[in-house]
CHARMM internal coordinates of N, CA and C (Angstrom, degrees):
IC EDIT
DIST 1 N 1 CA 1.4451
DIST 1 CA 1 C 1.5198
ANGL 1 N 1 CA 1 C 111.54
DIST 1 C 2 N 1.3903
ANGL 1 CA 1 C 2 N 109.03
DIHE 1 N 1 CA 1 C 2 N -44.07
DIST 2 N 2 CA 1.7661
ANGL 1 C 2 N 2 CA 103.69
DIHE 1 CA 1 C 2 N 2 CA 151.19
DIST 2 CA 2 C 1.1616
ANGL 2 N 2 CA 2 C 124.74
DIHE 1 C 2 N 2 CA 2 C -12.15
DIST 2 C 3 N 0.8212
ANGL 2 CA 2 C 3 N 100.68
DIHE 2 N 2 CA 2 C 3 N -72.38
DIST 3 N 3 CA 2.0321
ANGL 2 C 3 N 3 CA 128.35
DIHE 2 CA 2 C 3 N 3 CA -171.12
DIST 3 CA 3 C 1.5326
ANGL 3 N 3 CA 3 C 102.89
DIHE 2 C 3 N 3 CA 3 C -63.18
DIST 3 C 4 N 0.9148
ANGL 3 CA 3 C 4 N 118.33
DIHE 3 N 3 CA 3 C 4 N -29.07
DIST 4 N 4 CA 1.5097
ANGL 3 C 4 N 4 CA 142.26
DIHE 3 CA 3 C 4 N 4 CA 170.04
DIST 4 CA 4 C 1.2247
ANGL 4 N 4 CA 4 C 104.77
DIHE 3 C 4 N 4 CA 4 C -31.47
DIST 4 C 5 N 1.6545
ANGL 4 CA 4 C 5 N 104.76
DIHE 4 N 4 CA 4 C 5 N -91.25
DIST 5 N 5 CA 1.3773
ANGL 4 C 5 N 5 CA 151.11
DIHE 4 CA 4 C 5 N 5 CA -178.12
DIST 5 CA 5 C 1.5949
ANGL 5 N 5 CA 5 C 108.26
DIHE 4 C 5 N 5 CA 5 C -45.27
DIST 5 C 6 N 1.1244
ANGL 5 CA 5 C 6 N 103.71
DIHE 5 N 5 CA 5 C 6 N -49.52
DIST 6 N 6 CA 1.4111
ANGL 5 C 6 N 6 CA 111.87
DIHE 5 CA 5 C 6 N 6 CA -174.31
DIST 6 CA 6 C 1.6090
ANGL 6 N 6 CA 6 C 115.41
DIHE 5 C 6 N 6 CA 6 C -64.75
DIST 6 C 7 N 1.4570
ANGL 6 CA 6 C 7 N 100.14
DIHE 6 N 6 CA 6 C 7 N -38.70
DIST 7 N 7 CA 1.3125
ANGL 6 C 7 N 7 CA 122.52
DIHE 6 CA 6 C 7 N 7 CA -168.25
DIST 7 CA 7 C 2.0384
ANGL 7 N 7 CA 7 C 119.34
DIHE 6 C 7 N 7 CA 7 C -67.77
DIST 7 C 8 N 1.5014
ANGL 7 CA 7 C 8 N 88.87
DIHE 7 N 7 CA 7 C 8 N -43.40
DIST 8 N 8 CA 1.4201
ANGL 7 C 8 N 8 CA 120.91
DIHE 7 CA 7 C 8 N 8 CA 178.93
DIST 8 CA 8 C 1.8930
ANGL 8 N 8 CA 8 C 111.30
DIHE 7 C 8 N 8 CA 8 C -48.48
DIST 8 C 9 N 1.2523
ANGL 8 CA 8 C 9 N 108.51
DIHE 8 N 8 CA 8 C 9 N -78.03
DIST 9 N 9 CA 1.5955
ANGL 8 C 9 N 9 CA 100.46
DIHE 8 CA 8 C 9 N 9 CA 173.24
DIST 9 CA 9 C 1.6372
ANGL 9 N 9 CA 9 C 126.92
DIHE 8 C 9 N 9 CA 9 C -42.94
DIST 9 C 10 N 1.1866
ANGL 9 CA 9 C 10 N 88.27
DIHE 9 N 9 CA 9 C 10 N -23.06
DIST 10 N 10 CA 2.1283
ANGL 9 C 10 N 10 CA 102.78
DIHE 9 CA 9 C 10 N 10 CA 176.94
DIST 10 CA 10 C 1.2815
ANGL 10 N 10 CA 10 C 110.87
DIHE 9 C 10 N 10 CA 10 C -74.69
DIST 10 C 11 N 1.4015
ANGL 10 CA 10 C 11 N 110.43
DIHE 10 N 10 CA 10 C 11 N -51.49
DIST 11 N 11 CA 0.9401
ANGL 10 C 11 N 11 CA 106.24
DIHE 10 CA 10 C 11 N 11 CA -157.58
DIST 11 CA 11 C 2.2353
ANGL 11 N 11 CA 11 C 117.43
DIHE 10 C 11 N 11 CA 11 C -127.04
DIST 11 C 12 N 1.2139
ANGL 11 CA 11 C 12 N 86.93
DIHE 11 N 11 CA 11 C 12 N -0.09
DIST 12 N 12 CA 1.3789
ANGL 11 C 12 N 12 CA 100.01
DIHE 11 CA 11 C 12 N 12 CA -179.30
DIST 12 CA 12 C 1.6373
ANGL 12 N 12 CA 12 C 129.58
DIHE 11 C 12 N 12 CA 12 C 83.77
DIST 12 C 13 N 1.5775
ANGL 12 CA 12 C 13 N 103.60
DIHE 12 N 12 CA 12 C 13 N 132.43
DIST 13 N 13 CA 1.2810
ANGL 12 C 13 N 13 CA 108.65
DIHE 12 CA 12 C 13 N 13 CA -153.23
DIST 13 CA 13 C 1.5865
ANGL 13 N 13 CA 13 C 114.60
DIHE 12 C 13 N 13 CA 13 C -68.30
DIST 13 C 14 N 1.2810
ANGL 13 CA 13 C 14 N 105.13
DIHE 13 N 13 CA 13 C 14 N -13.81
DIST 14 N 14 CA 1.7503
ANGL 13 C 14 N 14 CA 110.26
DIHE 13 CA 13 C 14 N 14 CA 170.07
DIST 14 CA 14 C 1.9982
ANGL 14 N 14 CA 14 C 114.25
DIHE 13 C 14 N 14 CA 14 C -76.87
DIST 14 C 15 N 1.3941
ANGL 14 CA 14 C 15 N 115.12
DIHE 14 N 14 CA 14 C 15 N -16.16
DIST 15 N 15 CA 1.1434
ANGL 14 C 15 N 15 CA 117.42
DIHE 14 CA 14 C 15 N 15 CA 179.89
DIST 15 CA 15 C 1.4361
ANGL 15 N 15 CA 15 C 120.19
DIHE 14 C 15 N 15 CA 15 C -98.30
DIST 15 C 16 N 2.0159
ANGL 15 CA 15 C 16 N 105.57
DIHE 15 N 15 CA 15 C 16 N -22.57
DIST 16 N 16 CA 1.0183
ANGL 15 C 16 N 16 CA 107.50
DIHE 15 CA 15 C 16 N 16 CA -164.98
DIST 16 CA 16 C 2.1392
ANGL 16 N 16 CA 16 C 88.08
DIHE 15 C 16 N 16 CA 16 C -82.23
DIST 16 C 17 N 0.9237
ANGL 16 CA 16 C 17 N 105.47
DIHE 16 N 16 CA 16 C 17 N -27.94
DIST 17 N 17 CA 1.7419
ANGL 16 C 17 N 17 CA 116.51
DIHE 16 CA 16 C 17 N 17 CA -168.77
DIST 17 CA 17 C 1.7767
ANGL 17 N 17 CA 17 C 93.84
DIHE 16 C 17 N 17 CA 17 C -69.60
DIST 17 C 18 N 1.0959
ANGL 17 CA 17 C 18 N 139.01
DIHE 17 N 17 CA 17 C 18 N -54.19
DIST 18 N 18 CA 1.1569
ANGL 17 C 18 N 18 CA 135.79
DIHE 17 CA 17 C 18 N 18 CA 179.65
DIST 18 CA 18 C 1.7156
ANGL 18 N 18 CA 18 C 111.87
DIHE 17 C 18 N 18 CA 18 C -53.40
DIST 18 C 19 N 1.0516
ANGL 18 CA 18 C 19 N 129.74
DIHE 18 N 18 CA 18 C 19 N -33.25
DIST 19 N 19 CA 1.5999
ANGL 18 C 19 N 19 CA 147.46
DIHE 18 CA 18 C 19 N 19 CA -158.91
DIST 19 CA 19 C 1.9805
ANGL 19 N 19 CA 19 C 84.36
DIHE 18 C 19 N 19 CA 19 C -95.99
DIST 19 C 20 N 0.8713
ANGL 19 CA 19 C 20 N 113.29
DIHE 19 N 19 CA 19 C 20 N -56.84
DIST 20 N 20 CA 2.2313
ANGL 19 C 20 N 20 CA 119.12
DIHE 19 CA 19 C 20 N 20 CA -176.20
DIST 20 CA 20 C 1.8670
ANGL 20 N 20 CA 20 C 80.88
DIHE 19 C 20 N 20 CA 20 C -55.50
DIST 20 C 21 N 1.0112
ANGL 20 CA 20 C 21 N 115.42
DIHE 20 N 20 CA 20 C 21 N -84.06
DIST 21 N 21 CA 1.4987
ANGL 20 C 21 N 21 CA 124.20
DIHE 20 CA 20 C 21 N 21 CA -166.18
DIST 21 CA 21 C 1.7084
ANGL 21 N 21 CA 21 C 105.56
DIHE 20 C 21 N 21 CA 21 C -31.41
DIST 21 C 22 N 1.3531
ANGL 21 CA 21 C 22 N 120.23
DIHE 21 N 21 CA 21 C 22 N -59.37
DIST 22 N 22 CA 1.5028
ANGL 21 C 22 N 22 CA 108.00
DIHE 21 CA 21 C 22 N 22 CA 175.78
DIST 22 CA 22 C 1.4227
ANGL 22 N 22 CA 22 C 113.30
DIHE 21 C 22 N 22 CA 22 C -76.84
DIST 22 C 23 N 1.3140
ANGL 22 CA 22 C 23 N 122.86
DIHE 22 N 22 CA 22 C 23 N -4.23
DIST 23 N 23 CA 1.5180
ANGL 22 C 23 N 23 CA 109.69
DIHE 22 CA 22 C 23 N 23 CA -175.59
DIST 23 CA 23 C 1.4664
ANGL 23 N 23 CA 23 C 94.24
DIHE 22 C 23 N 23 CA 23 C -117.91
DIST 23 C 24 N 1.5739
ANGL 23 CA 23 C 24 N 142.28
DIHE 23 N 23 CA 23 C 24 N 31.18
DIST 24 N 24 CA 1.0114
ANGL 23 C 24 N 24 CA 154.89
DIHE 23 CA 23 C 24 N 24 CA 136.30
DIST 24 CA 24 C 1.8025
ANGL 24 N 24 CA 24 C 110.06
DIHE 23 C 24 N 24 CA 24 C -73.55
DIST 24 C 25 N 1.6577
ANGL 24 CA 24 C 25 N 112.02
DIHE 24 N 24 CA 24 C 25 N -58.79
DIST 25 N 25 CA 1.3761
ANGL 24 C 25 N 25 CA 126.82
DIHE 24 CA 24 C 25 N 25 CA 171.89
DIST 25 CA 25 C 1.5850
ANGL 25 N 25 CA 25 C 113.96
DIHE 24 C 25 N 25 CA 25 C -39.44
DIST 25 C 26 N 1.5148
ANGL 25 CA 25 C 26 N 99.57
DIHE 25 N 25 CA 25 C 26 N -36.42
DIST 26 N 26 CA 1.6162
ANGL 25 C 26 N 26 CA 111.67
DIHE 25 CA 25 C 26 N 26 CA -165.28
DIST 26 CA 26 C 1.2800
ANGL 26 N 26 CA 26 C 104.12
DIHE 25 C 26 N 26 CA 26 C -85.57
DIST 26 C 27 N 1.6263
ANGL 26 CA 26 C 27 N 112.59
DIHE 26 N 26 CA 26 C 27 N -30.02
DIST 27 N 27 CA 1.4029
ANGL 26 C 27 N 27 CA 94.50
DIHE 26 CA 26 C 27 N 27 CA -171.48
DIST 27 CA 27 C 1.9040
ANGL 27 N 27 CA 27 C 102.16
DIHE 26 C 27 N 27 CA 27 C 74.01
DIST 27 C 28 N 1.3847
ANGL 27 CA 27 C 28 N 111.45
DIHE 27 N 27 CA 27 C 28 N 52.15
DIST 28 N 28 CA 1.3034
ANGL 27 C 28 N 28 CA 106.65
DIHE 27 CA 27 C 28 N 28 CA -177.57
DIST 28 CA 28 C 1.3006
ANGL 28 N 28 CA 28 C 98.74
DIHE 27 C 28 N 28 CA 28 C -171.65
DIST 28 C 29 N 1.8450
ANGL 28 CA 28 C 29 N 101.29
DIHE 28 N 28 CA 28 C 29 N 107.40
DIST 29 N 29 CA 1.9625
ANGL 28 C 29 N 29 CA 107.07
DIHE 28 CA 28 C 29 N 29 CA 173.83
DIST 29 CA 29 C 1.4388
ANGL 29 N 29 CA 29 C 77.63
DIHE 28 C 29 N 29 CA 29 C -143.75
DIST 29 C 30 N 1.4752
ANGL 29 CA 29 C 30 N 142.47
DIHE 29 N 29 CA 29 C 30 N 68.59
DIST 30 N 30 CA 1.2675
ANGL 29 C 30 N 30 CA 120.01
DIHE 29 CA 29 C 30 N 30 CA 114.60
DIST 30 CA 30 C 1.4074
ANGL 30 N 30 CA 30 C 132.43
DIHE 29 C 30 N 30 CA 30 C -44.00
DIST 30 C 31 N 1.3431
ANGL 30 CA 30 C 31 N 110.24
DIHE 30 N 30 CA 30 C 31 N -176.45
DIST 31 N 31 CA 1.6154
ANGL 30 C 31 N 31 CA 104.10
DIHE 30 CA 30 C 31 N 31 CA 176.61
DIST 31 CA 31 C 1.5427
ANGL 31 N 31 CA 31 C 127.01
DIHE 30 C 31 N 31 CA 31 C -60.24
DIST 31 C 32 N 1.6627
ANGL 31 CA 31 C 32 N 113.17
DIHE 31 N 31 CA 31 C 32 N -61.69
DIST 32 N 32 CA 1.1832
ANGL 31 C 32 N 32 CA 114.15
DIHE 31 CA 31 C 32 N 32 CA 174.75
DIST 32 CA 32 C 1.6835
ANGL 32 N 32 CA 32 C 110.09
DIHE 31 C 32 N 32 CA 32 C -86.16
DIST 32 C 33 N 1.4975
ANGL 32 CA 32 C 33 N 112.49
DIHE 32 N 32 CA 32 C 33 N 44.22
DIST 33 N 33 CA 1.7467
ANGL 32 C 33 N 33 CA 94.23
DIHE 32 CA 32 C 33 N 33 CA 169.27
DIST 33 CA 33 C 1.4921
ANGL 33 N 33 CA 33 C 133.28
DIHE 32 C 33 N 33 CA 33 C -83.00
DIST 33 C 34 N 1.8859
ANGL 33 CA 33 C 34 N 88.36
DIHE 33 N 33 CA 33 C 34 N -39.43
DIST 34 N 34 CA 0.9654
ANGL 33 C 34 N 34 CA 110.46
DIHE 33 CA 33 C 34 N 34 CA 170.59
DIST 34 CA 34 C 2.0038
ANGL 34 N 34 CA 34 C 133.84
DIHE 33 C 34 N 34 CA 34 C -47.60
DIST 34 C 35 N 1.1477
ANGL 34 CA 34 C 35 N 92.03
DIHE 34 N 34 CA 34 C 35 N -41.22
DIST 35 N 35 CA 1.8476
ANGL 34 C 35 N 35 CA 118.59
DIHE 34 CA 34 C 35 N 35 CA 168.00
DIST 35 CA 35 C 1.4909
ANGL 35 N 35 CA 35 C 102.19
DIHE 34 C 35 N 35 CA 35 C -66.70
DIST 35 C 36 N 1.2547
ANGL 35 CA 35 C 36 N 108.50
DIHE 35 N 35 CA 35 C 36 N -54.29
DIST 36 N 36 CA 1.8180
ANGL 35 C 36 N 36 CA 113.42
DIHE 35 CA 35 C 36 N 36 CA 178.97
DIST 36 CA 36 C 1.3145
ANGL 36 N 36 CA 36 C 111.44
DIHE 35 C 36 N 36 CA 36 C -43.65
DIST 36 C 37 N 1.4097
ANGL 36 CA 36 C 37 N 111.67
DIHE 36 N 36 CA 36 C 37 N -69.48
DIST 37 N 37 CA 1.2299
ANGL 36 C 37 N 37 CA 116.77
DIHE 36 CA 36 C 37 N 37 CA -175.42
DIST 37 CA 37 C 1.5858
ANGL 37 N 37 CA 37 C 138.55
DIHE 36 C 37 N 37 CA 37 C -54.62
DIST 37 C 38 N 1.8369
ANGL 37 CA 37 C 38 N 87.85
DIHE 37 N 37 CA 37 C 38 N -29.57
DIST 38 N 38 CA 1.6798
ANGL 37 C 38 N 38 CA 97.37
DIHE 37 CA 37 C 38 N 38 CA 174.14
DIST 38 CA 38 C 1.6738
ANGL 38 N 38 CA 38 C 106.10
DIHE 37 C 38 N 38 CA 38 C -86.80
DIST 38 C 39 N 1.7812
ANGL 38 CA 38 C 39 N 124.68
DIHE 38 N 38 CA 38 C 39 N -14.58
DIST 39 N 39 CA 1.3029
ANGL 38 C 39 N 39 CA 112.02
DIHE 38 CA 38 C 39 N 39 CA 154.50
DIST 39 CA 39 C 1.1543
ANGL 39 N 39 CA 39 C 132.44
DIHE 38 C 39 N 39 CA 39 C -61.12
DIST 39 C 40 N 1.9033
ANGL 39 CA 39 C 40 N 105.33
DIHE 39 N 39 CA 39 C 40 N -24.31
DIST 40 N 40 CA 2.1875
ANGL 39 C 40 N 40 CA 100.13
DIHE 39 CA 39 C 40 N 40 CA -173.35
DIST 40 CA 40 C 1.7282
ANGL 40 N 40 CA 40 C 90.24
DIHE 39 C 40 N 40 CA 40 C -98.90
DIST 40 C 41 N 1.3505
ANGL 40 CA 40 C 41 N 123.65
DIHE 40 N 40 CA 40 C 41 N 29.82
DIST 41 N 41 CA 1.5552
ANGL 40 C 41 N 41 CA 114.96
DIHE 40 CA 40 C 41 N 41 CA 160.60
DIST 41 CA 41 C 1.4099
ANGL 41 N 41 CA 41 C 98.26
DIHE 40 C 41 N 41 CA 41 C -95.36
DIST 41 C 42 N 1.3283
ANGL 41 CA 41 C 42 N 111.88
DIHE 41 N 41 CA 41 C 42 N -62.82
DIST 42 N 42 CA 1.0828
ANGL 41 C 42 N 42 CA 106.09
DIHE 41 CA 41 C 42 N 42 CA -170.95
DIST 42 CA 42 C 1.2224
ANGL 42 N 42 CA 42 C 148.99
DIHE 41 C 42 N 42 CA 42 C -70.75
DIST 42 C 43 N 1.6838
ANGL 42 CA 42 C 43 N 80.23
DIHE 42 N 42 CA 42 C 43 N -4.94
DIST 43 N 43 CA 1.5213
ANGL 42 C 43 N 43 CA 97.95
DIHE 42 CA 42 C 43 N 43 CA 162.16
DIST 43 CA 43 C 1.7087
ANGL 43 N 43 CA 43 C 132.82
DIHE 42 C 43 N 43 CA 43 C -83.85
DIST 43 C 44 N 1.3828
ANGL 43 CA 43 C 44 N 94.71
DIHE 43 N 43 CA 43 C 44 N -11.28
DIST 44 N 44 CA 1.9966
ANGL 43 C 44 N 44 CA 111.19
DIHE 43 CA 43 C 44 N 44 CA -160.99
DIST 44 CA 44 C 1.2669
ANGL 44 N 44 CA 44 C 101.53
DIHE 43 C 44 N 44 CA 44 C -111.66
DIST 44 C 45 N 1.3171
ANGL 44 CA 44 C 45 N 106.68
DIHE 44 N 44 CA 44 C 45 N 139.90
DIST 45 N 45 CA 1.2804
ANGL 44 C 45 N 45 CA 132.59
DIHE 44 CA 44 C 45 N 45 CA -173.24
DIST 45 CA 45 C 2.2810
ANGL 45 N 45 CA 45 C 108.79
DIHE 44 C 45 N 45 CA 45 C -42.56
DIST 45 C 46 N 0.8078
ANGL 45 CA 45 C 46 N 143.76
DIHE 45 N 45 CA 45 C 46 N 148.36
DIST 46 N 46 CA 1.3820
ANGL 45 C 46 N 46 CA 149.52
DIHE 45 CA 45 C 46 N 46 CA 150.98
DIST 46 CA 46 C 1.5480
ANGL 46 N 46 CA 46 C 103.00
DIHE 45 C 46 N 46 CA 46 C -21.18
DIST 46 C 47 N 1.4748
ANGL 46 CA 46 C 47 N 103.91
DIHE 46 N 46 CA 46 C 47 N 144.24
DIST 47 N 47 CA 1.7122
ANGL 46 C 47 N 47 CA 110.72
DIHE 46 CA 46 C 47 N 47 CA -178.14
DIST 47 CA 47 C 2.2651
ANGL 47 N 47 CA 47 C 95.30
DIHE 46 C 47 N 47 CA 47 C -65.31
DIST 47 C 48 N 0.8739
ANGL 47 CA 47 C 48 N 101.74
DIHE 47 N 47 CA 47 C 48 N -37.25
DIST 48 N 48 CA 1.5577
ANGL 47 C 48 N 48 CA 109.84
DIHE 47 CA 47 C 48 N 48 CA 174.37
DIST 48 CA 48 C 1.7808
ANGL 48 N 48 CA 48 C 115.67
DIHE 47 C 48 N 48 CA 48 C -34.69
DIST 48 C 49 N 1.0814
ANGL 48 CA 48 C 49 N 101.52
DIHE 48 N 48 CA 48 C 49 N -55.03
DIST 49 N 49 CA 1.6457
ANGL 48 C 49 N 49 CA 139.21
DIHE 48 CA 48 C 49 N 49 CA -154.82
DIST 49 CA 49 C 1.7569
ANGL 49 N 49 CA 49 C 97.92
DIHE 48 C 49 N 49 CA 49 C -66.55
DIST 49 C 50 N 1.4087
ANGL 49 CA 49 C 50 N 113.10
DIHE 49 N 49 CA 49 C 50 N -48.87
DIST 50 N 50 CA 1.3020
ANGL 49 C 50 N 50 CA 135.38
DIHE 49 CA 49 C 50 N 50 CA -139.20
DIST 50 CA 50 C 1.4714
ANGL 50 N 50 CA 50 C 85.46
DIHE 49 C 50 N 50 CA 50 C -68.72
DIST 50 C 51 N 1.2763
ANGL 50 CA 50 C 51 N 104.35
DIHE 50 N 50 CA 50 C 51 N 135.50
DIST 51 N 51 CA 2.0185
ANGL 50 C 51 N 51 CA 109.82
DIHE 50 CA 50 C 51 N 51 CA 143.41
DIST 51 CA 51 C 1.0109
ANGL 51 N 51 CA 51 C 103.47
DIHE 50 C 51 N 51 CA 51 C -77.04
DIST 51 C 52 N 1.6708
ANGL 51 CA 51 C 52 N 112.53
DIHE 51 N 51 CA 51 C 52 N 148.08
DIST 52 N 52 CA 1.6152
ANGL 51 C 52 N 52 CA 125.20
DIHE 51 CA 51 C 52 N 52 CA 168.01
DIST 52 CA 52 C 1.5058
ANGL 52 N 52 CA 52 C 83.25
DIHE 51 C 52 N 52 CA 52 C -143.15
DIST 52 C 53 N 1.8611
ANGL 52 CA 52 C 53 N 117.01
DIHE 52 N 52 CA 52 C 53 N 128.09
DIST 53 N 53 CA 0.9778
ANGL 52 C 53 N 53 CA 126.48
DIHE 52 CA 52 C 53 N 53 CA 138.70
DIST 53 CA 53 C 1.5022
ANGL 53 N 53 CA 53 C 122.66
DIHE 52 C 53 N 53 CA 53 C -55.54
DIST 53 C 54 N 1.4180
ANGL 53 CA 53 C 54 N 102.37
DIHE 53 N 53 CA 53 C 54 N 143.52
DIST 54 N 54 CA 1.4891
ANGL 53 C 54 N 54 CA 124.65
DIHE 53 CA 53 C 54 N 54 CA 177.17
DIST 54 CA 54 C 1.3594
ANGL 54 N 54 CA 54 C 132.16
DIHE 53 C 54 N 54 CA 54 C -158.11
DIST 54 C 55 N 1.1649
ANGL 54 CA 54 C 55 N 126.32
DIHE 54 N 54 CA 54 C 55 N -151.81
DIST 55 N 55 CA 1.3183
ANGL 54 C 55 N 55 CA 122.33
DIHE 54 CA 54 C 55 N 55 CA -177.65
DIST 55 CA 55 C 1.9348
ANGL 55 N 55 CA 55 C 104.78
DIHE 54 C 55 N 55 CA 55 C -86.38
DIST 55 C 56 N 1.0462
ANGL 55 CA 55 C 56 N 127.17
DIHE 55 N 55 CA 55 C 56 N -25.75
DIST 56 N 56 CA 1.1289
ANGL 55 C 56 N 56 CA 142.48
DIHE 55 CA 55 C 56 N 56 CA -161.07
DIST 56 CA 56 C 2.0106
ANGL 56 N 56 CA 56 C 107.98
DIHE 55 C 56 N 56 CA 56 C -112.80
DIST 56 C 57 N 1.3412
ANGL 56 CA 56 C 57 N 116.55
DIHE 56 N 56 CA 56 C 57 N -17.16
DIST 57 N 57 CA 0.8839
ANGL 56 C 57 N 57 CA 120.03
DIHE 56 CA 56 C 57 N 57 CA 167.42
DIST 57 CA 57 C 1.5773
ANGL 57 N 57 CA 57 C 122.11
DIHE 56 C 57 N 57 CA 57 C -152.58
DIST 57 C 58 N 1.1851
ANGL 57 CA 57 C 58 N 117.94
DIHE 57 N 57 CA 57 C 58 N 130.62
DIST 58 N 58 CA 1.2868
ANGL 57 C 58 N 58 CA 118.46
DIHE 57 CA 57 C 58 N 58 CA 171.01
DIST 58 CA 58 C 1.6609
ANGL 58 N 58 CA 58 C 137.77
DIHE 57 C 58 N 58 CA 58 C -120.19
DIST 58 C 59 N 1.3116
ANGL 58 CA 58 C 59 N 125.52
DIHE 58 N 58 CA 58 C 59 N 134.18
DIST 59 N 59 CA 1.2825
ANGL 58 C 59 N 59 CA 113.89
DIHE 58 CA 58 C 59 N 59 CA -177.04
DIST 59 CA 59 C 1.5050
ANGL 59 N 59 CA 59 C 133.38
DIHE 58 C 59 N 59 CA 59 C -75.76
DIST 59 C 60 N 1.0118
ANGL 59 CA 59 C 60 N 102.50
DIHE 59 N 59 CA 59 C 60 N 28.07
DIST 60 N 60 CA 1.5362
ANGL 59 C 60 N 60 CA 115.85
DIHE 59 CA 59 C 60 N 60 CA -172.99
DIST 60 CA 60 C 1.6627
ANGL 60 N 60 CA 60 C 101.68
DIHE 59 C 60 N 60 CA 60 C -87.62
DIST 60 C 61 N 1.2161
ANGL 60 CA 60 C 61 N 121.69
DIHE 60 N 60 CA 60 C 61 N 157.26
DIST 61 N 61 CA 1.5766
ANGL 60 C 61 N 61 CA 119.54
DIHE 60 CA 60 C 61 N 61 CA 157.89
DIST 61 CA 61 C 1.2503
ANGL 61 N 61 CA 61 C 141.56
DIHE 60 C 61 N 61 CA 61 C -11.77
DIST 61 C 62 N 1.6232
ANGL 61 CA 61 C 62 N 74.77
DIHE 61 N 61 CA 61 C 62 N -83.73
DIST 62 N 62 CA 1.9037
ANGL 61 C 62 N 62 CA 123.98
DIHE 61 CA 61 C 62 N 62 CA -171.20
DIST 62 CA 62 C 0.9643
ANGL 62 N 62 CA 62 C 105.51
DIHE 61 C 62 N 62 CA 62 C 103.78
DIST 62 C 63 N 1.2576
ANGL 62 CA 62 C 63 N 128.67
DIHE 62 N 62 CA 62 C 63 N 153.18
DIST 63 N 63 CA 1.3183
ANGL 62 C 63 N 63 CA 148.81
DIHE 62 CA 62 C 63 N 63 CA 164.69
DIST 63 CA 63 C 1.6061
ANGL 63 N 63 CA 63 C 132.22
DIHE 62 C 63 N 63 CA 63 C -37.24
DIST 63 C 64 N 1.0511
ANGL 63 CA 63 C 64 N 112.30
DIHE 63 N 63 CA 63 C 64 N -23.06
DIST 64 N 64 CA 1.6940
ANGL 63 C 64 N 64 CA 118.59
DIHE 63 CA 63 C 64 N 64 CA -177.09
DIST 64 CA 64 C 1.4064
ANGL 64 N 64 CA 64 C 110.19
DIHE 63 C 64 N 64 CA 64 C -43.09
DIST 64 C 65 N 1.4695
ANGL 64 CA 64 C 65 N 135.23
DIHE 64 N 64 CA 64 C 65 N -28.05
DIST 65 N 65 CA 1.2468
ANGL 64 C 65 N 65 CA 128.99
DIHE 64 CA 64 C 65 N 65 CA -152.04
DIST 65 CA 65 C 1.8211
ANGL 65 N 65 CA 65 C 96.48
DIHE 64 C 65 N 65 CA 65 C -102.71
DIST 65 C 66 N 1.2979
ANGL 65 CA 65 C 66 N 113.15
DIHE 65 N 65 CA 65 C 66 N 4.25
DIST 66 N 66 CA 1.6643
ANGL 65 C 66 N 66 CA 111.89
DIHE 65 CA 65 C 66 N 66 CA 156.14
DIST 66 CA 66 C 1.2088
ANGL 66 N 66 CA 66 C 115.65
DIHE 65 C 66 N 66 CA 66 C -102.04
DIST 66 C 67 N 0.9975
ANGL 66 CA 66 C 67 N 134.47
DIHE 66 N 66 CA 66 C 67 N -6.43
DIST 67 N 67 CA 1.5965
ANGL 66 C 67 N 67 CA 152.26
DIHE 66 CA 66 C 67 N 67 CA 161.01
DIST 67 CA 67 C 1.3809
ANGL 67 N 67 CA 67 C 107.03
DIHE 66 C 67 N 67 CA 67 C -19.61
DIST 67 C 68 N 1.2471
ANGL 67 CA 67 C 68 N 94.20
DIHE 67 N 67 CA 67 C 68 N -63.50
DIST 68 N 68 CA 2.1503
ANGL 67 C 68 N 68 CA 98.42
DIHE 67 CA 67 C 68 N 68 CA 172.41
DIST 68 CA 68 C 0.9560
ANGL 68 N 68 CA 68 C 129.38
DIHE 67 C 68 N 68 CA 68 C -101.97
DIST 68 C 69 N 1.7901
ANGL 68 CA 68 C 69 N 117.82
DIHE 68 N 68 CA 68 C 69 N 34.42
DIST 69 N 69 CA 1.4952
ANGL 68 C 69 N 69 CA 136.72
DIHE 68 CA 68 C 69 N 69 CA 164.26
DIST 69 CA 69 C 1.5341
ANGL 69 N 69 CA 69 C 101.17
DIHE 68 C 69 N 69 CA 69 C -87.94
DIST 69 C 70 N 1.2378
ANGL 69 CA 69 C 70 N 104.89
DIHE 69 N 69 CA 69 C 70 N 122.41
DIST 70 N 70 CA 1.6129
ANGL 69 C 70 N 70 CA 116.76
DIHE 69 CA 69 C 70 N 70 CA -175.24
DIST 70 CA 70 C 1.2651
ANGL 70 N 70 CA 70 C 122.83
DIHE 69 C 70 N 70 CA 70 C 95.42
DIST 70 C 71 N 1.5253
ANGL 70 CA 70 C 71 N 117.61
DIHE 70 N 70 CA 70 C 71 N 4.99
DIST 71 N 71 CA 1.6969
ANGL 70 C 71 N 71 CA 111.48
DIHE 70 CA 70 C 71 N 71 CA 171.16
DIST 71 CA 71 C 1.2964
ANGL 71 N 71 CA 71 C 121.82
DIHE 70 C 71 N 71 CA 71 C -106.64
END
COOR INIT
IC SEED 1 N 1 CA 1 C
IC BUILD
């Protein structure tokens, strides 16, 4: 929560509260988590952006590239 506090005037108390919330989920307040975590935000694409496999979409290939196994 240190890290918290410190973090908050820099960077703002709506960002620093979003970063507690996933590193609550994680189960992760070591020392440097908090810093970690606000680096792989700012590093990763928008929740918008994201692929999520599902029933309706998948990240796999597909198959076409065995197509000309066996001719």
């Amino acid at each position: 929560m240190a890290r918290a506090v410190e973090l908050a005037p820099v960077l703002g108390d709506s960002r620093v509260d979003q970063v507690l919330g996933l590193a609550a989920t994680a189960g992760r307040f070591a020392d440097d988590d908090l810093p970690s975590i606000l680096g792989h935000i700012a590093d990763s694409k928008p929740a918008g952006e994201v692929v999520r496999a599902d029933e309706a979409h998948s990240v796999q290939n597909g198959t076409i590239g065995w197509q000309a196994l066996g001719q």
